[in-house]
N, CA and C atoms as an extended XYZ file, in Angstrom:
567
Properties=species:S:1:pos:R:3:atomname:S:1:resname:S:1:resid:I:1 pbc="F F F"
N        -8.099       38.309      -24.554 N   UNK     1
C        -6.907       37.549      -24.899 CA  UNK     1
C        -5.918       37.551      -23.747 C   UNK     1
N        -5.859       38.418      -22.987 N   UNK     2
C        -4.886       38.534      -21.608 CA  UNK     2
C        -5.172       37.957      -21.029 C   UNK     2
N        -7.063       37.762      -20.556 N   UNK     3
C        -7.234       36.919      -19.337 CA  UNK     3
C        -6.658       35.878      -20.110 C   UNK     3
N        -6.883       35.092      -21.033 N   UNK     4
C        -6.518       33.572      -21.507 CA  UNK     4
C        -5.323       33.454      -20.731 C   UNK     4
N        -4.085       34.603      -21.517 N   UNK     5
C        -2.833       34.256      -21.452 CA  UNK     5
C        -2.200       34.041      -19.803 C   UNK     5
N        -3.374       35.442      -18.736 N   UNK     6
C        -2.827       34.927      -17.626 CA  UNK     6
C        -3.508       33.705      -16.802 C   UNK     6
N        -4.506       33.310      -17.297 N   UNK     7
C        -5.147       32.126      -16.755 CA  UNK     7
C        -4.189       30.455      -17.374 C   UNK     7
N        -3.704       31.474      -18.742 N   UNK     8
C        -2.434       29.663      -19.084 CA  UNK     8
C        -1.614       29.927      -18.285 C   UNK     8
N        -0.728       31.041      -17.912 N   UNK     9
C         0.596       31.056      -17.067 CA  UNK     9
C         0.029       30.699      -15.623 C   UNK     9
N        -0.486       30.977      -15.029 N   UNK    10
C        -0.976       30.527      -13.891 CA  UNK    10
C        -1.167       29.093      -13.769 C   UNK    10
N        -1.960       28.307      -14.554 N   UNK    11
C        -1.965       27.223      -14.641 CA  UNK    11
C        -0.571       26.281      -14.327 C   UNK    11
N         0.063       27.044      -15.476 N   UNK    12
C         1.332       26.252      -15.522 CA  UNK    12
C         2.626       26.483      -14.633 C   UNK    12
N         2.367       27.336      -13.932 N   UNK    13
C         2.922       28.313      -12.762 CA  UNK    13
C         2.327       26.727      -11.438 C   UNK    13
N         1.057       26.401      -11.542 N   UNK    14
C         0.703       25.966      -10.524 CA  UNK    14
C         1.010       24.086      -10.435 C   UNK    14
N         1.056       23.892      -12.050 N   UNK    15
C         1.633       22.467      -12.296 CA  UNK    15
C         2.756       21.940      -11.758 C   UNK    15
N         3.380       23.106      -12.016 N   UNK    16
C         5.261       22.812      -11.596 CA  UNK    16
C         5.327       23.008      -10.195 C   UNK    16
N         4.840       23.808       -9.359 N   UNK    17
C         4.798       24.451       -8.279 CA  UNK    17
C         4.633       23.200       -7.069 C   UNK    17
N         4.144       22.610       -7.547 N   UNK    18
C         3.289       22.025       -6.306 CA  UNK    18
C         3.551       19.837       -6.213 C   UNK    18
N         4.015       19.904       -4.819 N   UNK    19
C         4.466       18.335       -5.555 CA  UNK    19
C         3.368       17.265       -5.310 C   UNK    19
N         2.540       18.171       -3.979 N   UNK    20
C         1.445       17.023       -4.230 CA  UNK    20
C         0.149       17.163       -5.196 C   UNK    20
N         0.761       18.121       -5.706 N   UNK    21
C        -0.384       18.304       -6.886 CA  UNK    21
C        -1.597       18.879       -6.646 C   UNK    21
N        -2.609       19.065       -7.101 N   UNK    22
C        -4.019       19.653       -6.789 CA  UNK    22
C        -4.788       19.035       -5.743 C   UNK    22
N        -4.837       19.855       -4.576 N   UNK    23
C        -5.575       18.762       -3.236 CA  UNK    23
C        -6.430       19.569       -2.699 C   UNK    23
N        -6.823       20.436       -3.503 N   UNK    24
C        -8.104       21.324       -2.936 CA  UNK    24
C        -8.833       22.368       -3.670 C   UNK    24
N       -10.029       23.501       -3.679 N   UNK    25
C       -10.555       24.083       -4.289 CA  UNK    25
C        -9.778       25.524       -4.273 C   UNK    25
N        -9.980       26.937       -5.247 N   UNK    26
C        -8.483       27.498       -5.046 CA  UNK    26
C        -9.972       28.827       -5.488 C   UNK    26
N        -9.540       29.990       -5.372 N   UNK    27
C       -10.559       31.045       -5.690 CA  UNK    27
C       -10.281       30.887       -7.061 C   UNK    27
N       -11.473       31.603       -7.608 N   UNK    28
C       -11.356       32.352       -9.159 CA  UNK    28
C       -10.420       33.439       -9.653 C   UNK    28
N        -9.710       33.064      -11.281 N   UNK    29
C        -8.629       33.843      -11.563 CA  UNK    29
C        -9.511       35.133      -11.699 C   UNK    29
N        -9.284       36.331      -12.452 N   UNK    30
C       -10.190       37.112      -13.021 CA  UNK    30
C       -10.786       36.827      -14.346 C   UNK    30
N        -9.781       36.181      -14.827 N   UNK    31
C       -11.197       35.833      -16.785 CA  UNK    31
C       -11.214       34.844      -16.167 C   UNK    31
N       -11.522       33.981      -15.471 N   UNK    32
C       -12.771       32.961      -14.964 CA  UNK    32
C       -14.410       33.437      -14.730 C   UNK    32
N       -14.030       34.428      -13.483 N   UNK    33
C       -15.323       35.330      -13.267 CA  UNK    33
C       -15.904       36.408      -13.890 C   UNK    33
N       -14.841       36.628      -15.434 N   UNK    34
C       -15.655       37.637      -16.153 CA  UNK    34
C       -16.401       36.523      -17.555 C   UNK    34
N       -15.760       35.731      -17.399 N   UNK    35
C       -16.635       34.448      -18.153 CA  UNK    35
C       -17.648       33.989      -17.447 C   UNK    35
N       -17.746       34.604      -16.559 N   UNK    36
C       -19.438       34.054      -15.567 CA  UNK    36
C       -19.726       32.317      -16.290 C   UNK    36
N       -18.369       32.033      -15.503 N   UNK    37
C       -17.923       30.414      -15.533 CA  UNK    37
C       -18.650       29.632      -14.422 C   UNK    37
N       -19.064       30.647      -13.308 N   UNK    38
C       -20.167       30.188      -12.097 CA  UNK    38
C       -21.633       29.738      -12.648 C   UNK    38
N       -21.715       30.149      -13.352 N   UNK    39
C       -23.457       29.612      -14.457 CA  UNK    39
C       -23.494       28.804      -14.894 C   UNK    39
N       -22.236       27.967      -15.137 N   UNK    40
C       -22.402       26.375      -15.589 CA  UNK    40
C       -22.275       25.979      -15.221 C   UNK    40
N       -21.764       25.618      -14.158 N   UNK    41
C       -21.397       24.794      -13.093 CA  UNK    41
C       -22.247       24.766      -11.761 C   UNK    41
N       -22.505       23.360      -10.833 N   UNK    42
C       -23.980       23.656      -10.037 CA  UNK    42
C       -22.764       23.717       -8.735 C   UNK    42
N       -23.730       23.977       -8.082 N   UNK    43
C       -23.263       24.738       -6.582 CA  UNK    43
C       -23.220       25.613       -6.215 C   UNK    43
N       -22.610       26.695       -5.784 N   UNK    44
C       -22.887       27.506       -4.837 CA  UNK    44
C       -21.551       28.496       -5.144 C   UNK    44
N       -21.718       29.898       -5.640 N   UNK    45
C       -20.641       30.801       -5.714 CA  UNK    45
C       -19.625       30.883       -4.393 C   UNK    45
N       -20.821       30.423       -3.091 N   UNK    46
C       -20.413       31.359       -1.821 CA  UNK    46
C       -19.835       30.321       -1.054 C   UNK    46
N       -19.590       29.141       -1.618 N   UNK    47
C       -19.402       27.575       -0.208 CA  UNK    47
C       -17.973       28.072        0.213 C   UNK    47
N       -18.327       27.927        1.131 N   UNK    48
C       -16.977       28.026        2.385 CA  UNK    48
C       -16.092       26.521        1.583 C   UNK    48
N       -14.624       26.445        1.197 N   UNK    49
C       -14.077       25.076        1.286 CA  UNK    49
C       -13.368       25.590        3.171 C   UNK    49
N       -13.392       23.918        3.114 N   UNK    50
C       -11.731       23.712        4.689 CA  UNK    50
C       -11.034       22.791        3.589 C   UNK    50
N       -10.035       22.780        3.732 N   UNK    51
C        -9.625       21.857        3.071 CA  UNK    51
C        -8.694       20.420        4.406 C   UNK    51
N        -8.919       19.092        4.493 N   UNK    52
C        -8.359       18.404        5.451 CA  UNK    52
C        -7.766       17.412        4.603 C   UNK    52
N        -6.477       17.436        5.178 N   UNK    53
C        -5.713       16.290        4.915 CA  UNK    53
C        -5.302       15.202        5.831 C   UNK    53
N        -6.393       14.092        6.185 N   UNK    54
C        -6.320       13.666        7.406 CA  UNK    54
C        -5.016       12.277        7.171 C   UNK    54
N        -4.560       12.086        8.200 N   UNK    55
C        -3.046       11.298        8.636 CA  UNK    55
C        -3.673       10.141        8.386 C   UNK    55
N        -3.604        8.990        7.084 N   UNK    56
C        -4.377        8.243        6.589 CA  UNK    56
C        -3.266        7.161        6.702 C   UNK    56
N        -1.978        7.374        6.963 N   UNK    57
C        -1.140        6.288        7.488 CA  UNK    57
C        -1.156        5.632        8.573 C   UNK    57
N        -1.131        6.611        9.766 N   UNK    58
C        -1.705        6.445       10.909 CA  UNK    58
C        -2.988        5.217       11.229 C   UNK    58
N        -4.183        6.217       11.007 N   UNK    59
C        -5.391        5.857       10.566 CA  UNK    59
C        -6.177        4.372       10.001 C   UNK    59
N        -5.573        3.796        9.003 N   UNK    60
C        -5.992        2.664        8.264 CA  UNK    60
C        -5.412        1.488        9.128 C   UNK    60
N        -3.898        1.834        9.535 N   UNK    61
C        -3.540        0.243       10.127 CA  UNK    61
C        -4.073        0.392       11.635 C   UNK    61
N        -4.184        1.624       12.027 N   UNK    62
C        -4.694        1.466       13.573 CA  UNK    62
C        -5.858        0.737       13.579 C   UNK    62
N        -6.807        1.084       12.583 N   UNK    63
C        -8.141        0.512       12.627 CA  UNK    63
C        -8.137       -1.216       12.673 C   UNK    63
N        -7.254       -0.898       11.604 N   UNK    64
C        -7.007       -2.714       11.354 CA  UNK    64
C        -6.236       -3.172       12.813 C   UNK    64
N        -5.659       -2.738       13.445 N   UNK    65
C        -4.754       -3.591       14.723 CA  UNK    65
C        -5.679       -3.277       15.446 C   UNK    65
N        -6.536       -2.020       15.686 N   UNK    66
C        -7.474       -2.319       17.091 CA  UNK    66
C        -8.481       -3.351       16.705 C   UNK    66
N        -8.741       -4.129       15.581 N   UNK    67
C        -9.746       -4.958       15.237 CA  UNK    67
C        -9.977       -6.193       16.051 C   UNK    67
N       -10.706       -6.884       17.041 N   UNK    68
C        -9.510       -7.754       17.588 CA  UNK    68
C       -10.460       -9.023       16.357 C   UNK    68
N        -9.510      -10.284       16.751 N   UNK    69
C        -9.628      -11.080       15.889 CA  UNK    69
C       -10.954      -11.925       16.030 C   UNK    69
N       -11.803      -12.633       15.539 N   UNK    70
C       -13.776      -13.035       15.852 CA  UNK    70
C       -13.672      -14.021       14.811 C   UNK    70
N       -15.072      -14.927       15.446 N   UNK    71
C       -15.441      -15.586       14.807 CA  UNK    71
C       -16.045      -15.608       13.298 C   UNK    71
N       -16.362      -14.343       13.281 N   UNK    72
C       -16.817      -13.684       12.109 CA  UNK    72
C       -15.741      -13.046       11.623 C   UNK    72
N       -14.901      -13.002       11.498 N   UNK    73
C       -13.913      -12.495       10.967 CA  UNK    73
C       -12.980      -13.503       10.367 C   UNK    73
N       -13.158      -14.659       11.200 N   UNK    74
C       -12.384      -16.205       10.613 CA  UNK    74
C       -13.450      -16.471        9.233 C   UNK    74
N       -14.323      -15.828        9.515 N   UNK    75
C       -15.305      -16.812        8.559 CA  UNK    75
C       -15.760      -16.312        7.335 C   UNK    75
N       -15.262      -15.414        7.362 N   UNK    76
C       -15.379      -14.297        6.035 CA  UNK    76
C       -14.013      -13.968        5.212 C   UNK    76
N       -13.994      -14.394        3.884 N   UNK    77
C       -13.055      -14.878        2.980 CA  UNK    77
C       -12.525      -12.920        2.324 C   UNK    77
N       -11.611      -12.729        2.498 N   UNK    78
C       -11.469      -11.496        1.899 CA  UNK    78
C       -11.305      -11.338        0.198 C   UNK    78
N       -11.715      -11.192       -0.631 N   UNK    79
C       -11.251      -11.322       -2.067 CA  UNK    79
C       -11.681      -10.436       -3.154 C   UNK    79
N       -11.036       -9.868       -4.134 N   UNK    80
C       -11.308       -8.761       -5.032 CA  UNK    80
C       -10.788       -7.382       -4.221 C   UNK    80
N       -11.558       -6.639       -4.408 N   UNK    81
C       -11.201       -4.981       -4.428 CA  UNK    81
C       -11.568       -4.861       -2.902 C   UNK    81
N       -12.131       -5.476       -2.192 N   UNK    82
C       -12.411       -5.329       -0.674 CA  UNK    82
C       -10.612       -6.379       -0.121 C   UNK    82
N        -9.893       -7.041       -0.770 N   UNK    83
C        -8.821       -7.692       -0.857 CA  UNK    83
C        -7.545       -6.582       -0.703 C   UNK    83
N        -8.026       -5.888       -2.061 N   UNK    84
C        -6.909       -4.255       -2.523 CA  UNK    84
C        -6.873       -3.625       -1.300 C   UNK    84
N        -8.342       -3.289       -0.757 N   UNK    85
C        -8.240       -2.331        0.115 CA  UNK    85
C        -7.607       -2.232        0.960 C   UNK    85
N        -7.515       -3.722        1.404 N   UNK    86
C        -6.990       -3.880        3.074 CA  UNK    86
C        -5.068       -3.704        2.790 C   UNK    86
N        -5.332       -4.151        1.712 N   UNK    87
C        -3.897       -4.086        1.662 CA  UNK    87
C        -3.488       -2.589        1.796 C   UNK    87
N        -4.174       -2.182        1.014 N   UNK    88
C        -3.562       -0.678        0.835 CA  UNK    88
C        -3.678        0.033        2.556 C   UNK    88
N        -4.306       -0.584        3.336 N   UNK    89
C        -4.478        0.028        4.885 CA  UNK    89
C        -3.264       -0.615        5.580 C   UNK    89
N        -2.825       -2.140        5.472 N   UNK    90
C        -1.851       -2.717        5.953 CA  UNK    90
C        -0.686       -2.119        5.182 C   UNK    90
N        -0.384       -2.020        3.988 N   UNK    91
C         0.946       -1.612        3.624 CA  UNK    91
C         1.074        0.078        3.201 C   UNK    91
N         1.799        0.735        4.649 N   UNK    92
C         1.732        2.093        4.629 CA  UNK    92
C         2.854        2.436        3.284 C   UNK    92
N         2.469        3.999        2.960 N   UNK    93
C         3.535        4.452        2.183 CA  UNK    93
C         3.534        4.310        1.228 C   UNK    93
N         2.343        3.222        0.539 N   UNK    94
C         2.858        2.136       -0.960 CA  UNK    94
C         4.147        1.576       -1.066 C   UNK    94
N         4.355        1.089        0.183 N   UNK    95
C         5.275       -0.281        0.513 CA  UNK    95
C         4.778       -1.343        0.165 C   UNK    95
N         4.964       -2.218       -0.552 N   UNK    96
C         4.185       -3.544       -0.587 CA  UNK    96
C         5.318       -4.736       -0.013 C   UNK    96
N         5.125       -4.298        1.529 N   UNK    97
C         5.663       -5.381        2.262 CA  UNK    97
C         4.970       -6.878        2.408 C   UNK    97
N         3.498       -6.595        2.368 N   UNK    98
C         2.313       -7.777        2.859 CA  UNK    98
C         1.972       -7.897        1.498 C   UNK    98
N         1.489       -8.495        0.808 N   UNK    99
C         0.958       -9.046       -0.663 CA  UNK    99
C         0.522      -10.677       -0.447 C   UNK    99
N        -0.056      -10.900       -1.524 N   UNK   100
C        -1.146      -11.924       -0.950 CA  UNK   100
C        -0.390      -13.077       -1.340 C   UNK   100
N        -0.036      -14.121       -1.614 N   UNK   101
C         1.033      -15.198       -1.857 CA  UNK   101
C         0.712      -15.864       -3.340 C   UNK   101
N         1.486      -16.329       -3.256 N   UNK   102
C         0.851      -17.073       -5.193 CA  UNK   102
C        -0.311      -17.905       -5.246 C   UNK   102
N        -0.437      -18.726       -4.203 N   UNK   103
C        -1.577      -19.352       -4.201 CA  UNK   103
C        -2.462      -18.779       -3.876 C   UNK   103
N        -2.505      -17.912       -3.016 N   UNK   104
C        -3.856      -16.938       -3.298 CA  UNK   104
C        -4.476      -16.910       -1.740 C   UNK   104
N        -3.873      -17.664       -1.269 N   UNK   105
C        -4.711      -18.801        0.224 CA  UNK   105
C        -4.111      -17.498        1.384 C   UNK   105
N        -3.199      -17.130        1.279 N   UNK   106
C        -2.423      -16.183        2.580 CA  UNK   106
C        -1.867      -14.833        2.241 C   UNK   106
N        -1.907      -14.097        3.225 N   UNK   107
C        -0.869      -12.777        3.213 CA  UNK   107
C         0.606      -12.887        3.526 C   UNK   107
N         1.560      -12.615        2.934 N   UNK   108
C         2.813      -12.783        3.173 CA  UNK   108
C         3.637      -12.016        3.388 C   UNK   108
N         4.824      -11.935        4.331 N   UNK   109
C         6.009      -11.264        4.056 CA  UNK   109
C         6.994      -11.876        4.762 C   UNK   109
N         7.978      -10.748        4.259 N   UNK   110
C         9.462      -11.655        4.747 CA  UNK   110
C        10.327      -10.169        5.358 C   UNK   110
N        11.095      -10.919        6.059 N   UNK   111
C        12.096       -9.844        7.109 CA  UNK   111
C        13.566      -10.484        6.638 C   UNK   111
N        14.386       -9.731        6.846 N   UNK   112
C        15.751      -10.715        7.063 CA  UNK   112
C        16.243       -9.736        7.687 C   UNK   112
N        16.964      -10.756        8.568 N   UNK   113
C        17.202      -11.065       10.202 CA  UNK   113
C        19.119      -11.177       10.133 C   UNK   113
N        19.332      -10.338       11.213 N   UNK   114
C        20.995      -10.531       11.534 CA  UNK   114
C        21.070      -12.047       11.643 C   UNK   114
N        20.793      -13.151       12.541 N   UNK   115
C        21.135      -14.463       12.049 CA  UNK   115
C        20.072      -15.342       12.084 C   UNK   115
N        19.916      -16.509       11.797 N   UNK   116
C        18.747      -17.593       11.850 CA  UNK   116
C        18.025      -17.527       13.083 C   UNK   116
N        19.015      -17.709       13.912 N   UNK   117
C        18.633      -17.883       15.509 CA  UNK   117
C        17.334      -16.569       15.623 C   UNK   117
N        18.057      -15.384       15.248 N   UNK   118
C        16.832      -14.077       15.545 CA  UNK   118
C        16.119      -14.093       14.626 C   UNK   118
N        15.928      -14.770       13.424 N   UNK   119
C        14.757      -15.008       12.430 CA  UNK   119
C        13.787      -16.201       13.257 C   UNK   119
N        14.645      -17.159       13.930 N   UNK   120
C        13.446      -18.329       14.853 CA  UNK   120
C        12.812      -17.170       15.755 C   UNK   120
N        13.682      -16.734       16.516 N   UNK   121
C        13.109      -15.769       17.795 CA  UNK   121
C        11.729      -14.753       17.302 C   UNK   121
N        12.280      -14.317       16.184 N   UNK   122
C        11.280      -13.402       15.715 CA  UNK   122
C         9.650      -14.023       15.222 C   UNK   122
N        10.195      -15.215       14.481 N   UNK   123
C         8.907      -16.022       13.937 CA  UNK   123
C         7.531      -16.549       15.326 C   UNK   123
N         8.891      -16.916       16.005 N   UNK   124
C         8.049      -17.348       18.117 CA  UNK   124
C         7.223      -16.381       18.573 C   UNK   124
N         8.159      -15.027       18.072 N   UNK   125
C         6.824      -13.459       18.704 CA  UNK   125
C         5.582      -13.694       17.845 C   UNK   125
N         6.152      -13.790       16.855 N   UNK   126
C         4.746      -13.589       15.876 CA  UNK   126
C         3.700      -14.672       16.387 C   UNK   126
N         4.285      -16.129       16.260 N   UNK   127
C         3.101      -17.376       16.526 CA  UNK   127
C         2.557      -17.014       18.236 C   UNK   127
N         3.237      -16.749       19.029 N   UNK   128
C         2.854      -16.208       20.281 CA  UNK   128
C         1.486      -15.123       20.360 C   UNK   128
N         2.023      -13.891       19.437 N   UNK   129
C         0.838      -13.292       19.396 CA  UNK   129
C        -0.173      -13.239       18.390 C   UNK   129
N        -0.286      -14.487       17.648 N   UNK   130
C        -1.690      -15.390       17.049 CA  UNK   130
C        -1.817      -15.668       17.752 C   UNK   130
N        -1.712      -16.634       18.821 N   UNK   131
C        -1.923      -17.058       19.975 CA  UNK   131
C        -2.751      -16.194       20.824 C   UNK   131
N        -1.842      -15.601       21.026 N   UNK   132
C        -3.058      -14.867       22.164 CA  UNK   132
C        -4.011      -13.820       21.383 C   UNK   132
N        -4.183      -13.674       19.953 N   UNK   133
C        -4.820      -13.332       19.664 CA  UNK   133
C        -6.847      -14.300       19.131 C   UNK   133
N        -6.107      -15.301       19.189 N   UNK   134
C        -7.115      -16.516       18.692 CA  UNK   134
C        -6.702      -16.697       17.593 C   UNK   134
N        -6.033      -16.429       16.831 N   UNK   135
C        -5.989      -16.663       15.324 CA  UNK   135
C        -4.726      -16.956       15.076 C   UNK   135
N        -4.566      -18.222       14.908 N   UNK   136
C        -2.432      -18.487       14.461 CA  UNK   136
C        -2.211      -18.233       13.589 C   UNK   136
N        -1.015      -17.890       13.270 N   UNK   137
C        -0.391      -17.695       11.950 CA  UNK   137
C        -0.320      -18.972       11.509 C   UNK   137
N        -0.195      -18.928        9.942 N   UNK   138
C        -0.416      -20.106        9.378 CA  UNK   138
C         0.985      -20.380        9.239 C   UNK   138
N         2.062      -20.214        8.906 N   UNK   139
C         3.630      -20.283        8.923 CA  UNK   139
C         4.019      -19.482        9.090 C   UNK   139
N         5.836      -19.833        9.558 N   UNK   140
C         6.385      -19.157        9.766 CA  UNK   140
C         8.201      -20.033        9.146 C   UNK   140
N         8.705      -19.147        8.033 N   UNK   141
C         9.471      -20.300        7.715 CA  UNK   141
C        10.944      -19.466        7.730 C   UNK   141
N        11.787      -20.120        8.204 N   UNK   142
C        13.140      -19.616        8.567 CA  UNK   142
C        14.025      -20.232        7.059 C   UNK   142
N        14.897      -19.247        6.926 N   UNK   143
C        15.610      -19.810        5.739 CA  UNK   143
C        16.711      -18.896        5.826 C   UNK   143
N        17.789      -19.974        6.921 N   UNK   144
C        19.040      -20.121        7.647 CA  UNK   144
C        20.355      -19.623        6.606 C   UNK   144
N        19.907      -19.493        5.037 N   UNK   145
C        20.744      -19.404        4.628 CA  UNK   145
C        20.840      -17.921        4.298 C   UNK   145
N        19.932      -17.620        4.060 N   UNK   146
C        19.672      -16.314        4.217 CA  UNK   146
C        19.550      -14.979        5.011 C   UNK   146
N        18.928      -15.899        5.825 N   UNK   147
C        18.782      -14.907        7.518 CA  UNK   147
C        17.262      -14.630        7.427 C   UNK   147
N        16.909      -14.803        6.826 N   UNK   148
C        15.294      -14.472        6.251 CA  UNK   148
C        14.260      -15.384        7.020 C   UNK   148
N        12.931      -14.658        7.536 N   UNK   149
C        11.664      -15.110        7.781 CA  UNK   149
C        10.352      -14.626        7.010 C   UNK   149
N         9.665      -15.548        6.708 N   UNK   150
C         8.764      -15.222        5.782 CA  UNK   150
C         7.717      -15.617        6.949 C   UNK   150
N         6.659      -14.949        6.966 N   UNK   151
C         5.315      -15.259        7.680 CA  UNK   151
C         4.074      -15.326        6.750 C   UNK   151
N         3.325      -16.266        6.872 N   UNK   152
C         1.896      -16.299        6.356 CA  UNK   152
C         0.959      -16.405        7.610 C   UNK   152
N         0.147      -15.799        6.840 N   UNK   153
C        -1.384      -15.194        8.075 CA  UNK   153
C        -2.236      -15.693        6.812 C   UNK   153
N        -3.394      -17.036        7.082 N   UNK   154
C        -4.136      -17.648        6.067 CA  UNK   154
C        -5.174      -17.757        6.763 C   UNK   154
N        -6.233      -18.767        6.500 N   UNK   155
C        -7.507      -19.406        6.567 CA  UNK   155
C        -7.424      -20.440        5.807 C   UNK   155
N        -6.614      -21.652        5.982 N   UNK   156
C        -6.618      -22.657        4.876 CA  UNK   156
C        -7.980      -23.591        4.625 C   UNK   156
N        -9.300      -23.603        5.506 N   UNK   157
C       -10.792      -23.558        5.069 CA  UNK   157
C       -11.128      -22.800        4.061 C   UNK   157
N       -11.067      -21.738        4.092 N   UNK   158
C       -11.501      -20.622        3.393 CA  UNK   158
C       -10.840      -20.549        2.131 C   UNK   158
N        -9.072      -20.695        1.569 N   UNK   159
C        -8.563      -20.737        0.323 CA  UNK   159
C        -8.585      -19.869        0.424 C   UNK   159
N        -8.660      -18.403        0.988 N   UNK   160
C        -8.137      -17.243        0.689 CA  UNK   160
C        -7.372      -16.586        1.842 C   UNK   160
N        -7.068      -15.287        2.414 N   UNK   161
C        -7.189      -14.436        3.013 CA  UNK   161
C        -8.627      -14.151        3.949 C   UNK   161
N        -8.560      -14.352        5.394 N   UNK   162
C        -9.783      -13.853        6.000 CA  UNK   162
C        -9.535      -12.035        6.317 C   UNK   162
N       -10.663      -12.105        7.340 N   UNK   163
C       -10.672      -10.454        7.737 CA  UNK   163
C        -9.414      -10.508        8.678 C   UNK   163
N        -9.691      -11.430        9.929 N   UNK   164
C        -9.003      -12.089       11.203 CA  UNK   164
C        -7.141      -11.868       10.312 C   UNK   164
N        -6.830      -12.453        9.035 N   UNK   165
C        -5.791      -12.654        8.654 CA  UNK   165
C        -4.997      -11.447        8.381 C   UNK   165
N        -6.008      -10.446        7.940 N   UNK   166
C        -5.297       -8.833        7.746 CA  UNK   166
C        -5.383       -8.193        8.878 C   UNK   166
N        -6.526       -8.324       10.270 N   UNK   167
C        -5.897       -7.932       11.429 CA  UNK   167
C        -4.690       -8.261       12.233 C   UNK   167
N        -4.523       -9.610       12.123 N   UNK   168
C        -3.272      -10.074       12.715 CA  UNK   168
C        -2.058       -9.547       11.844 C   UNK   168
N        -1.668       -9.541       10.802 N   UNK   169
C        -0.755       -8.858       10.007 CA  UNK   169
C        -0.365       -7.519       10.337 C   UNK   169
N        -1.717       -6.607       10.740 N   UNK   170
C        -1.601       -5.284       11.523 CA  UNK   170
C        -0.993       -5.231       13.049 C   UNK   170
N        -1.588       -6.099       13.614 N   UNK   171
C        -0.804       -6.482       14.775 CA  UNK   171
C         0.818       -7.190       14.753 C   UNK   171
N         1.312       -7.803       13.555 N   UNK   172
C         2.533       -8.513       13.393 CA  UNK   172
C         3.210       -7.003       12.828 C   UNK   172
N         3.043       -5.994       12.242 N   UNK   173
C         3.247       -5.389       12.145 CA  UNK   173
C         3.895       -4.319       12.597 C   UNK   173
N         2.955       -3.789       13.833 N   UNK   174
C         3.486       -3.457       15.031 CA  UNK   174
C         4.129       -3.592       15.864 C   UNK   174
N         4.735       -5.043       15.855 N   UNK   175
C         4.968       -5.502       16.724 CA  UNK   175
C         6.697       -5.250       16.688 C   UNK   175
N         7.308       -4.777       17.791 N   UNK   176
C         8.764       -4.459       17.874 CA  UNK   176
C         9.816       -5.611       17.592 C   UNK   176
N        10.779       -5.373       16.850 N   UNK   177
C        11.380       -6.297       16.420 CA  UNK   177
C        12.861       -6.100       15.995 C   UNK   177
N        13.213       -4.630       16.331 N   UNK   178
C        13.892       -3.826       15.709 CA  UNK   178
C        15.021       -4.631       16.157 C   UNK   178
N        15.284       -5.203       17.351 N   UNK   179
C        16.573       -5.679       17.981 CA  UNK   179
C        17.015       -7.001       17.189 C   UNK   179
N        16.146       -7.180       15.764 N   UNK   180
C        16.256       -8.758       15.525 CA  UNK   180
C        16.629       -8.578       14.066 C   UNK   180
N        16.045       -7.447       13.216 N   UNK   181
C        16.154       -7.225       12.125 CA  UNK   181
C        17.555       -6.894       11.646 C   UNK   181
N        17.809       -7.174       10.452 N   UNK   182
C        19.182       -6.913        9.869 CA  UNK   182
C        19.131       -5.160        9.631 C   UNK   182
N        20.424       -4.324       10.218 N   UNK   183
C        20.312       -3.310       10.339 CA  UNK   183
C        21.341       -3.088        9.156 C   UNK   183
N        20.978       -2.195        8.612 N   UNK   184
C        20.982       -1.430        7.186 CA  UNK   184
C        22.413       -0.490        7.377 C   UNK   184
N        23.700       -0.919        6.784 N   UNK   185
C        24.315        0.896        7.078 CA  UNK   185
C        24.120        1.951        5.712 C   UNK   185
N        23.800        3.025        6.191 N   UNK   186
C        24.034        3.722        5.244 CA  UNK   186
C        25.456        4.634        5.169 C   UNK   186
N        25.777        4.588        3.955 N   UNK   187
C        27.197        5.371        3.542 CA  UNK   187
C        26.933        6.626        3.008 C   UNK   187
N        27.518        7.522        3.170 N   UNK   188
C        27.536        8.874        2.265 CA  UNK   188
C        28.828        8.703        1.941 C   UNK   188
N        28.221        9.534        0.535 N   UNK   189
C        30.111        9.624       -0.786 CA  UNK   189
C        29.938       10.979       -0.404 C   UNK   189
C-alpha cells in the first residue's frame, strides 16, 4: 500500500513539476520493480536511454530555404497532410504566419509596414528574389491604407501550393526586412 501511495505522489509531484511535460524515459520507482513490472513489457531491463532534444526550429526551415527551387518541384502539387507538414516547418513556434489562402491555390501572408512606400519596397525584395530564384511570387499586394503587404507564393497550373512555393516562402522568410516593418513599442505599467 506505500509503494502505491509513493508511486501516486511522485507521479503527481512530476505532473506539476515539469512544463514541457514527459520528454523522456525516467528509472524505476521501487513498487514498480517489486511488481516485476519489467515482465510485461518487451525490451530490455538494461537499454541505455540518451535522451535528444534536437533544435527543430532551426532545422525544418533551413532545410526548406537550402532547397533551391526545380523543375520538379514546380511540378508537384503539395496537398493534404504532406501540405500540414510543410507548414508546420515554415511556420516556426506555432506561429501561423504562412497558411494556405481561401482558395486553396497559394501560401499567404501579410506584414504591415511603417508606410506604403516600404510595403512597395518590401514586396520588390520579395519578387526580386523569386526571380533569382526561378520561381516568382505569384502576388504581391500593397494596401496603402493600411500599411500592409500580403504575399502569395502559388502554382496557378497546378491549383494548389507547389514544393518550389514552400521553398520560396522559406527563403521570403529569411529574408531581412526589419528596416521596413512596423516596429512594435512595448510599454511596461
Amino acid at each position: 500500500a506505500s509503494g502505491k501511495a509513493e508511486l501516486q505522489s511522485h507521479s503527481e509531484r512530476m505532473a506539476s513539476s515539469s512544463l514541457l511535460g514527459d520528454i523522456g524515459a525516467r528509472d524505476a520507482f521501487e513498487a514498480e520493480t517489486m511488481s516485476n513490472f519489467g515482465e510485461n513489457v518487451l525490451g530490455n531491463s538494461d537499454t541505455e536511454h540518451e535522451i535528444l532534444i534536437p533544435n527543430v526550429r532551426k532545422l525544418d526551415r533551413n532545410s526548406l530555404m537550402n532547397t533551391p527551387c526545380s523543375a520538379e518541384g514546380a511540378a508537384k502539387a503539395i496537398v493534404g497532410d504532406e501540405s500540414e507538414v510543410l507548414l508546420k516547418q515554415l511556420n516556426l513556434a506555432n506561429l501561423k504566419v504562412w497558411e494556405v489562402n481561401e482558395a486553396g491555390n497559394a501560401l499567404e501572408r501579410t506584414w504591415v509596414c511603417q508606410t506604403p512606400d516600404a510595403a512597395a519596397d518590401m514586396g520588390a525584395r520579395f519578387e526580386a528574389l523569386g526571380e533569382a530564384q526561378g520561381h516568382a511570387v505569384m502576388a504581391t499586394v500593397v494596401d496603402e491604407d493600411a500599411n500592409t503587404l500580403t504575399v502569395r507564393c502559388g502554382t496557378p497550373a497546378l491549383g494548389s501550393p507547389s514544393f518550389n512555393d514552400f521553398a520560396l516562402a522559406a527563403k521570403i522568410e529569411e529574408t531581412d526586412v526589419s528596416d521596413l516593418i512596423k516596429k512594435v513599442r512595448k510599454m511596461w505599467a
